[in-house]
N, C-alpha and C positions, 0 to 999 in steps of 0.2 A: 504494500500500500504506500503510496507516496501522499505526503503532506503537503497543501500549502499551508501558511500562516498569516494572516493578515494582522501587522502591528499595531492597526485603527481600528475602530470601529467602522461600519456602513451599516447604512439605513437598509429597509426592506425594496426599496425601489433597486439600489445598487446588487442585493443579493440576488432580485429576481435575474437583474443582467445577467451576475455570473451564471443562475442554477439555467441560463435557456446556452450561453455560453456552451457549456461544458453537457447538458444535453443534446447539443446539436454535434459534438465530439462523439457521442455514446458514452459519457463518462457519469458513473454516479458519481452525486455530491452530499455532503452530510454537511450541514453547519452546526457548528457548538460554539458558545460564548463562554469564555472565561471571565467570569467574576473576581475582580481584586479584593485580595482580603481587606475588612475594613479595621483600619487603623484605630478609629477611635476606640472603639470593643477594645481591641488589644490594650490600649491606653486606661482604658479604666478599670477594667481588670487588673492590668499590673499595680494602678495605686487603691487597688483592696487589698495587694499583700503590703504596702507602704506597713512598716511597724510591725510585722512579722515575728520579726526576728530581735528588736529590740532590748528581750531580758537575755539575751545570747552573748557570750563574747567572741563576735565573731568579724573575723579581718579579710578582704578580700583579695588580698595579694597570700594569706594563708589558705584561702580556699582554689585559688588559680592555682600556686604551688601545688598543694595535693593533687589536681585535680588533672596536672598534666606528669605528675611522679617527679616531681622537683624537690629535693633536700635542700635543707638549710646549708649547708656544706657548699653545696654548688651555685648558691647564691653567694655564698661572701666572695 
């Protein structure tokens, strides 16, 4: 199966072009829309975990270290 991708959107006018386009080829055609995640959701969900973590002592250059197998050692 080969892909096109269109990096814009078009309206239903523009799609009927392509779908008689590429029927008049003998080609099926399927269109799908990709929806962008919505940013603000992600945004407000992250400030419900705001204060989390608070009664914690926790440092984030000690959690990066851990978290890619870094010693103290190899940091001085």
């Amino acid at each position: 199966m080969t892909q096109i991708v269109l990096r814009n959107s078009i309206d239903t006018t523009q799609m009927s072009v392509l779908t008689r386009l590429f029927d008049s080829w003998n080609v099926a055609v399927e269109f799908k829309e990709e929806k962008k995640p919505d940013t603000k959701s992600f945004s407000q969900l992250f400030s419900k975990t705001r204060g989390m973590w608070k009664d914690y002592d926790i440092d984030g250059d000690k959690l990066r270290n851990e978290a890619w197998g870094i010693t103290e050692q190899a940091t001085k």
